[in-house]
C-alpha positions as CSV (number, residue, x, y, z in Angstrom):
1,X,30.9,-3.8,21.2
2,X,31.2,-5.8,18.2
3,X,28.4,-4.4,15.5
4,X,27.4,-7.8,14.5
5,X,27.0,-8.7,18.5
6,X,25.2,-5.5,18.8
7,X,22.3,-6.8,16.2
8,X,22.5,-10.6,17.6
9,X,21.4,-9.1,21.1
10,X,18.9,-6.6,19.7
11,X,17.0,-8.1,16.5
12,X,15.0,-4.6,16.2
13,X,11.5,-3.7,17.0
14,X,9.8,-6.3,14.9
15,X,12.5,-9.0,15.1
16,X,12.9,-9.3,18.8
17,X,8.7,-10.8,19.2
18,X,9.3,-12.8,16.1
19,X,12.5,-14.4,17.9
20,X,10.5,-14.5,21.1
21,X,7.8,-16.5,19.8
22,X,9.8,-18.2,17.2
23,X,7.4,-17.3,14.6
24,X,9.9,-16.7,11.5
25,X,7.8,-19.1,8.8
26,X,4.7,-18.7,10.5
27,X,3.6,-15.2,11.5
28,X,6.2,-14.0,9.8
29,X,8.0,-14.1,6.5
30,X,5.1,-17.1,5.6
31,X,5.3,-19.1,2.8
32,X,1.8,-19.4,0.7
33,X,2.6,-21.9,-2.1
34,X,0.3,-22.6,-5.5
35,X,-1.4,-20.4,-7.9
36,X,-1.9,-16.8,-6.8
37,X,-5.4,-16.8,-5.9
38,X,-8.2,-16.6,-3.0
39,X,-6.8,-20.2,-2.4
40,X,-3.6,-21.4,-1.6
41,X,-1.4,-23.8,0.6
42,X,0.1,-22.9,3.7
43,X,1.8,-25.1,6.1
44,X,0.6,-28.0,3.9
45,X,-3.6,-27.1,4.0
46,X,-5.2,-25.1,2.0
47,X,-6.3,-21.9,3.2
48,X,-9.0,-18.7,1.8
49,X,-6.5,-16.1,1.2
50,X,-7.1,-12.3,2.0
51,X,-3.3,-11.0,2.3
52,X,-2.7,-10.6,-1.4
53,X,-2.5,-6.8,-2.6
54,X,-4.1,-8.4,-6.1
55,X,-7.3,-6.1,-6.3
56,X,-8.7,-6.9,-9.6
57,X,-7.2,-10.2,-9.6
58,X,-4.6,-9.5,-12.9
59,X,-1.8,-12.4,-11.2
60,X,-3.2,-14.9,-12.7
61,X,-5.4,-13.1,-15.6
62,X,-4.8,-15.9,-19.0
63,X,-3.6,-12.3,-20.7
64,X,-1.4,-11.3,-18.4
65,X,0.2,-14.7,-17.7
66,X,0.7,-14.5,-21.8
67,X,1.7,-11.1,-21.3
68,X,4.7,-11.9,-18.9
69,X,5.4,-15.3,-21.0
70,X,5.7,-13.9,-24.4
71,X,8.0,-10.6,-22.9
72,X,10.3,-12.8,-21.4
73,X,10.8,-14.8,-24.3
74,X,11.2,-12.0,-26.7
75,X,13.8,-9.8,-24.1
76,X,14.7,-11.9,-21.8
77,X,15.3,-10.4,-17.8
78,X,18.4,-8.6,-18.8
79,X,17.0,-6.1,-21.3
80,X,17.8,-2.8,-21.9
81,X,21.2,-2.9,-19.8
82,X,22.0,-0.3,-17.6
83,X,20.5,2.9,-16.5
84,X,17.9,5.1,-18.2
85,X,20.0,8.0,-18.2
86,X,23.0,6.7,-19.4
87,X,22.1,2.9,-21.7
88,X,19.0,1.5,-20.7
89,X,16.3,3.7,-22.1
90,X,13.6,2.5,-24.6
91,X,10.5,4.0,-26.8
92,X,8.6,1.0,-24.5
93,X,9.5,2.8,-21.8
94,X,8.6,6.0,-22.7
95,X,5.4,4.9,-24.4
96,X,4.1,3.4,-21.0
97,X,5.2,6.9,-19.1
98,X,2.6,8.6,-21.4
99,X,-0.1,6.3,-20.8
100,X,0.3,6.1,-17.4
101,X,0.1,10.0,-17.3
102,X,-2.7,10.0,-19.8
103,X,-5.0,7.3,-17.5
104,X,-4.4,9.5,-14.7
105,X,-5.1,12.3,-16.1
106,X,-1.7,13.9,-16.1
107,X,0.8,15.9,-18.7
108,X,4.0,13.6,-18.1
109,X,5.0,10.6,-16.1
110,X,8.2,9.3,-14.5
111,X,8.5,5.6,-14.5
112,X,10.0,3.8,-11.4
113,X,11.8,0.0,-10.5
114,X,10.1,-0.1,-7.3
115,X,6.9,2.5,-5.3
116,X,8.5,1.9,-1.8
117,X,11.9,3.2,-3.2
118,X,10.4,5.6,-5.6
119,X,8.6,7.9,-3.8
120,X,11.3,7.4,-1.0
121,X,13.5,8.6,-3.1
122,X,11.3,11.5,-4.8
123,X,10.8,13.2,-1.6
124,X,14.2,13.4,-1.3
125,X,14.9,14.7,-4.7
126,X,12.1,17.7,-4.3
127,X,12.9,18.7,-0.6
128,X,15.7,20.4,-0.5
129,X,17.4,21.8,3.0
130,X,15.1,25.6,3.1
131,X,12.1,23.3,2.0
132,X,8.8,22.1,4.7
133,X,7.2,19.1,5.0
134,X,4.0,18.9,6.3
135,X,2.6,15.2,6.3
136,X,-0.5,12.6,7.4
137,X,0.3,11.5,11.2
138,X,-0.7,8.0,9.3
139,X,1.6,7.9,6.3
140,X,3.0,4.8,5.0
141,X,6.3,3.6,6.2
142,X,7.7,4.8,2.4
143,X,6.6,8.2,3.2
144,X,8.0,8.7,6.3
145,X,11.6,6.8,5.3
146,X,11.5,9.7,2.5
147,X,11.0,12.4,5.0
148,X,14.1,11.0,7.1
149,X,16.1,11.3,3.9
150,X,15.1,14.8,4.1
151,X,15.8,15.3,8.0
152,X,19.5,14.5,6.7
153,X,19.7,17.3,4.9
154,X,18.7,19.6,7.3
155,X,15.5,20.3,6.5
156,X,12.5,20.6,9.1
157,X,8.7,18.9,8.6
158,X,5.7,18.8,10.4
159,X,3.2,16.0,11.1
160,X,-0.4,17.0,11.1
161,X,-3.1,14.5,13.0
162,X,-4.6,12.2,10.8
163,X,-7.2,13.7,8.4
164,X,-7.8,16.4,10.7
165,X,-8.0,19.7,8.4
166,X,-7.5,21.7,11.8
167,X,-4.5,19.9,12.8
168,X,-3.1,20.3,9.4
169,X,-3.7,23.9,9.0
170,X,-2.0,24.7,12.6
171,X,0.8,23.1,10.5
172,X,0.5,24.7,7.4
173,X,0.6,28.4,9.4
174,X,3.8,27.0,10.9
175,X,5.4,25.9,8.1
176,X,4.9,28.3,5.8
177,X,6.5,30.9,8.1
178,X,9.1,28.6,8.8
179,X,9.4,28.1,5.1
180,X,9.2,31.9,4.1
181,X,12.2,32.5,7.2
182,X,14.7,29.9,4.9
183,X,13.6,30.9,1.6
184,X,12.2,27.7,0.9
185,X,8.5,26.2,-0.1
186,X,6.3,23.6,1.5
187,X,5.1,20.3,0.7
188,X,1.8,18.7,2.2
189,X,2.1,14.4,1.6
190,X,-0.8,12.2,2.3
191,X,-2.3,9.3,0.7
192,X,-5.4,9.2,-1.4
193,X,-6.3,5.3,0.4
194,X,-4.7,4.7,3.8
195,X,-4.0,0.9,3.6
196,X,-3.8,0.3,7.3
197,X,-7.4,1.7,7.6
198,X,-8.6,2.0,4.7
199,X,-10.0,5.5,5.2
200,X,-9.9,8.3,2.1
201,X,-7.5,11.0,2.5
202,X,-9.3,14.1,2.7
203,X,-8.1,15.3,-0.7
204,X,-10.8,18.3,-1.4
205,X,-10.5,19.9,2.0
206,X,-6.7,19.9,1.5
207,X,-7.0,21.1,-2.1
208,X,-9.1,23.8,-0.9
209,X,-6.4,25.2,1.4
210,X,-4.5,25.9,-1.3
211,X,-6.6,29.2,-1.4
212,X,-5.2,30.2,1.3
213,X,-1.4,29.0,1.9
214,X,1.1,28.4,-0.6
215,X,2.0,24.5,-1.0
216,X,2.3,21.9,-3.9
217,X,0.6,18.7,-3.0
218,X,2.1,14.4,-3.4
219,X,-0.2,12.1,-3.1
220,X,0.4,8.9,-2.4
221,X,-2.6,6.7,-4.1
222,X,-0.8,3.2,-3.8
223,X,-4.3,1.3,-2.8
224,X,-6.9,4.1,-4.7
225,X,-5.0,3.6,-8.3
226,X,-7.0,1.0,-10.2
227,X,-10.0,0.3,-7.5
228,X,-11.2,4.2,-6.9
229,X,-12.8,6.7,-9.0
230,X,-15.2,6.2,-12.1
231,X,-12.4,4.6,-14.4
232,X,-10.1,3.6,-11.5
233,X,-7.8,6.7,-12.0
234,X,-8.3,6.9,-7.9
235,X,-9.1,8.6,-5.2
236,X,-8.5,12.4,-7.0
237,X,-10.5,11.4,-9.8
238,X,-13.2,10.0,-7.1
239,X,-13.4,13.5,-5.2
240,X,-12.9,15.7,-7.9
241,X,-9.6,16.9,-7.5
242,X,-7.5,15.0,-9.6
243,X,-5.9,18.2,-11.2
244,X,-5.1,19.8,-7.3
245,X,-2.5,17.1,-6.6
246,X,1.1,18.6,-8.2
247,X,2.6,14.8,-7.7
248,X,0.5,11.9,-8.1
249,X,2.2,8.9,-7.2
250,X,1.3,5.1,-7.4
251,X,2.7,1.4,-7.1
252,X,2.4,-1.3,-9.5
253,X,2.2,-3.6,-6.5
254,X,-1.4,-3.7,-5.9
255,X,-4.5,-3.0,-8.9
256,X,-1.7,-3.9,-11.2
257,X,0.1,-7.2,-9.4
258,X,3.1,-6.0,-11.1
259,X,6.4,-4.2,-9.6
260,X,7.5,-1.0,-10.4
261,X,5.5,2.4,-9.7
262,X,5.4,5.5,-11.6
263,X,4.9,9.5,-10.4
264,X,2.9,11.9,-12.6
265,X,2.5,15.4,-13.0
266,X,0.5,18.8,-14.8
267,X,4.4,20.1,-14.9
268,X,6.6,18.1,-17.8
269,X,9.3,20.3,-16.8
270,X,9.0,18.8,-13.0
271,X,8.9,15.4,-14.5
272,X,12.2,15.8,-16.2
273,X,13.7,17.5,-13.3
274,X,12.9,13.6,-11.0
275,X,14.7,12.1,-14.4
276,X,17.6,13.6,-14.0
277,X,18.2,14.0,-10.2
278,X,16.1,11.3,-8.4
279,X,19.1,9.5,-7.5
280,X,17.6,6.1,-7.0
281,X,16.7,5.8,-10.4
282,X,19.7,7.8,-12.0
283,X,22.6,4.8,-10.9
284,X,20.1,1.8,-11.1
285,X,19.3,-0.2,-13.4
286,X,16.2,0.2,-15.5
287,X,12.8,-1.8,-15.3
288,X,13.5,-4.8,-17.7
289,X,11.4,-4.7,-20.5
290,X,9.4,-7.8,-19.3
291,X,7.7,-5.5,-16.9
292,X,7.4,-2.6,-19.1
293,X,5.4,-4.4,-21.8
294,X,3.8,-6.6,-19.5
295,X,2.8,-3.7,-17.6
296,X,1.2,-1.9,-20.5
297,X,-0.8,-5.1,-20.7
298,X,-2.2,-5.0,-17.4
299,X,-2.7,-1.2,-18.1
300,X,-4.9,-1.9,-20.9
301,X,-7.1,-4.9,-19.0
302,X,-7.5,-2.2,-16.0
303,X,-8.8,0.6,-18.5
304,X,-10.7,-1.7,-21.0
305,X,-12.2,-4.1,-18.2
306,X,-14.3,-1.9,-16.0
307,X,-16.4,-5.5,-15.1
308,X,-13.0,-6.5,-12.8
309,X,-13.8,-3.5,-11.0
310,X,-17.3,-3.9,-10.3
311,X,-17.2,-7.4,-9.0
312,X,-14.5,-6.1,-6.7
313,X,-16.4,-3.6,-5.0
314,X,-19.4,-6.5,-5.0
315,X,-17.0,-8.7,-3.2
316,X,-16.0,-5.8,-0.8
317,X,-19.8,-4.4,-0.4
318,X,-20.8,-8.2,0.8
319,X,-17.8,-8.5,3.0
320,X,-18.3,-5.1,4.8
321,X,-22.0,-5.2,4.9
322,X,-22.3,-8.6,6.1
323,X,-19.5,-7.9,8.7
324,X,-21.4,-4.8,9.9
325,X,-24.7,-6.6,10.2
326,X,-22.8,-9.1,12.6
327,X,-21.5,-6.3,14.9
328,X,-18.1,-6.0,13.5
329,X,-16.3,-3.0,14.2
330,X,-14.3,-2.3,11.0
331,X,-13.9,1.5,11.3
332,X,-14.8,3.6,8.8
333,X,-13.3,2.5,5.6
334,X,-14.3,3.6,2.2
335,X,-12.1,0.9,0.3
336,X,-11.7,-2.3,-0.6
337,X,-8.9,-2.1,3.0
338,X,-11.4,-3.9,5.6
339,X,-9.9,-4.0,8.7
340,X,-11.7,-5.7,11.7
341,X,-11.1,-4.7,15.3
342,X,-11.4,-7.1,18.3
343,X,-10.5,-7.0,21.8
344,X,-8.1,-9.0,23.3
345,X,-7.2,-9.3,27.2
346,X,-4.6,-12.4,27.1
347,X,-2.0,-10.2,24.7
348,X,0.4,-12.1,22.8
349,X,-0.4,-15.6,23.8
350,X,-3.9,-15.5,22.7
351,X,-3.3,-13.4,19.7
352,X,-0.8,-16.0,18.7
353,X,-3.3,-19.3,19.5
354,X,-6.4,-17.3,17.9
355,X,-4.5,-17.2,15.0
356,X,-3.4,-20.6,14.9
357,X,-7.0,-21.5,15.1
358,X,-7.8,-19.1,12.4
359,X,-5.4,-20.6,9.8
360,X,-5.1,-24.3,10.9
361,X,-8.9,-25.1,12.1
362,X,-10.8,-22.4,10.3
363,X,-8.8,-22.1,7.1
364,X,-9.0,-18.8,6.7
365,X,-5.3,-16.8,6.1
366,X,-5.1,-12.7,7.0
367,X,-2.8,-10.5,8.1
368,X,-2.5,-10.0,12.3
369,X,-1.8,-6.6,13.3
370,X,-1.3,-5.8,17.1
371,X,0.4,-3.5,19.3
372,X,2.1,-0.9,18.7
373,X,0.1,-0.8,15.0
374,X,-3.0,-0.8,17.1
375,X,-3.6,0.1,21.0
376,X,-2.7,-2.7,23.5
377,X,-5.9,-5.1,24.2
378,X,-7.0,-4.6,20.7
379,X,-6.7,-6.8,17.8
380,X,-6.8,-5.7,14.0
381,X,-7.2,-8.7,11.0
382,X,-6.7,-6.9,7.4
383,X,-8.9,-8.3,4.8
384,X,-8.2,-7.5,1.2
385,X,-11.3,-8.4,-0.9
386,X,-10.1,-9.4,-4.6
387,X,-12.2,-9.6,-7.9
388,X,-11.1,-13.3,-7.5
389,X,-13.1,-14.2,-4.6
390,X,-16.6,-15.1,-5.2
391,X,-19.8,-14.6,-2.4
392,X,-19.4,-17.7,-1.0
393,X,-15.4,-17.0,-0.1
394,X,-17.2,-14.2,1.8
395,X,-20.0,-16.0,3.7
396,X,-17.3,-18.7,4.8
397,X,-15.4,-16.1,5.9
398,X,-17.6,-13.9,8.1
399,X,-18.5,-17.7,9.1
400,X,-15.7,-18.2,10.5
401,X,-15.0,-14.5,12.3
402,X,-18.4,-15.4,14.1
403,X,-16.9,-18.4,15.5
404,X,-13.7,-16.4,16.0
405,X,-15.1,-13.3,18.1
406,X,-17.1,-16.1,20.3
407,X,-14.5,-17.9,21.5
408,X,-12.4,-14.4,21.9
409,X,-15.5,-13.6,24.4
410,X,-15.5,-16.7,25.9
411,X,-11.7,-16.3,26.7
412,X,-10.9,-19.8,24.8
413,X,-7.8,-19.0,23.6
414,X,-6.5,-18.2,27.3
415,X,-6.7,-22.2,27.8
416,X,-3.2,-23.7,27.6
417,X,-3.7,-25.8,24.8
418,X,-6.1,-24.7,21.6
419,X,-6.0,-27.6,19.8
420,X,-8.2,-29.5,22.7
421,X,-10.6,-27.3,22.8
422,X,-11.2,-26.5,18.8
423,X,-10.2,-30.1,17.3
């Protein structure tokens, strides 16, 4: 067969329902247009936003839109040239490695372009062939792309059940003999906030099998940097065990509305070792300077600004609270992550007019997740509170999830043609 008509005929696992229902602009790949903000245009109306990863609302903070002005103007996009390693190092660079490390409570820091490609490729770079994983049934898609880089190479990994000390144990008994058979060492990978869920990895009961078996620790706290923890240093510093995770890795992409990511340790001499061998940064190029000194800015708001975090969490206590008291199911989250189950019997047609309704007729724009993300006959909508939103974006919106769940029970979105019915 000819490769290209072997990927016409099969457009993958998410691909083939978005050609099915034709949804590419819609319910996928969507196009929100305006300011970033809790409102924005979609499909020409303006819509409450919850689907941007901008926790305490830096995208459009005056100082950080000066920030990113005034670094472009002075570098440019192209600037420093080339890789760190070999041309395109700076003291900027550098400088922002050490306060990273020093927010999170770190010795050292390795700056990275991207988090989904960083920690990818850091997982490769410390797992060697004789090494074991041992990782969250739930891990991000990042996560588990890194432990495929690993299965590559030979190497062998176990998947514990999700926050389930037992499960992970069972594991850990495995793999250390597995580990100790190949001369090799093990490596447990969670998350300190699951974003899916917004559940709290269980960081001290993991920490505290380090007593007993012989593992270093990476810690993926993409959602807990910047919104978890007394100063925001995340969900370690929030439990107490900040110093028990050996890798402590996080993204720009969502406290810090930024790109890039960075991967800290207690061990400079482990730090240097990712320099020189983590081969996704060693032939790229390096962060431009733009978002290495806009970055430090945002940094310094996050650290200097505790207010953004409080209203944050005000915006999330009102919006989980008040979704509660209505008889919301939104599991048992302990972040600003609110997901919000509902039960669905008409599968993908319904889903698709419900949120039609949602959007177009309600004005409200979330992320949909269904099956296989969540069981079949169940529905999951993601909110993600913002410092941006105020109360009243919240009382609109639970509002309108009222008037959503009714019409779910009263099998409205099962009639033919929505728009009779809700217009």
């Amino acid at each position: 067969m000819d490769i290209f008509e072997k990927l016409q005929n099969n457009s993958g696992p998410i691909g083939n329902p978005a050609k099915m229902l034709n949804s590419h602009h819609y319910f996928s790949f969507p196009m929100l247009e305006g300011e970033l903000g809790p409102r924005m245009r979609f499909m020409g109306r303006e819509v409450l936003n919850w689907s941007l990863n901008n926790y305490l609302g830096l995208a459009n903070h005056p100082e950080v839109r000066k920030a990113d002005a005034d670094a472009a103007a002075k570098w440019g996009l192209a600037y420093p040239m080339g890789a760190r390693m070999m041309s395109g190092n700076s003291t900027q660079h550098e400088e922002f490695e050490k306060e990273l490390a020093e927010f999170v409570g770190k010795k050292d820091s390795f700056l990275l372009n991207y988090g989904y490609q960083g920690i990818m490729s850091a997982i490769e770079c410390i797992c060697d062939y004789r090494d074991v994983i041992v990782y969250d049934a739930e891990s991000h898609a990042c996560i588990i792309d890194g432990i495929r880089l690993h299965k590559a190479k030979l190497g062998e990994y176990y998947k514990f059940n999700h926050n389930d000390m037992e499960s992970l144990e069972k594991n850990l008994k495995r793999a250390t003999k597995l580990a100790n058979e190949k001369g090799g060492g093990v490596l447990v990978i969670t998350e300190g906030v699951f974003g899916m869920s917004g559940k709290v990895g269980n960081l001290k009961a993991i920490a505290e099998l380090k007593q007993k078996y012989e593992f270093r620790l990476l810690v993926d706290d993409a959602h807990g940097f910047g919104t978890m923890g007394e100063t925001g240093a995340g969900v370690g510093e929030m439990l107490g065990v900040q110093k028990e995770i050996d890798l402590y890795f996080s993204t720009f992409a969502k406290s810090m509305a930024a790109i890039g990511g960075f991967i800290a340790s207690d061990d400079p001499e482990i730090i240097m070792y990712l320099k020189y061998n983590m081969r996704s940064q060693t032939y790229a190029k390096a962060l431009p300077m733009p978002y290495v000194e806009a970055g430090r800015k945002r940094l310094e708001i996050l650290k200097s600004n505790p207010e953004l975090r409080t209203k944050l969490w005000e915006n999330v206590a009102a919006m989980q609270n008040g979704l509660r008291s209505r008889g919301f199911n939104i599991g048992s989250t302990e972040s600003p992550v609110t997901p919000v189950f509902l039960h669905s019997e008409g599968g993908v047609p319904e889903v698709t007019r419900m949120v039609r309704d949602l959007r177009e007729n309600m004005g409200v724009f979330c992320s949909i997740v269904v099956y296989p993300v969540v069981p079949k006959g169940q529905i999951m909508l993601r909110i993600i509170p913002t410092a941006s939103h105020t109360l009243e974006d919240v009382e609109y919106t639970l509002n309108a999830f009222t008037t959503l769940a009714d019409k779910l029970k009263n099998r409205v979105y099962q009639i033919e043609d929505v728009q009779e019915v809700v217009e």
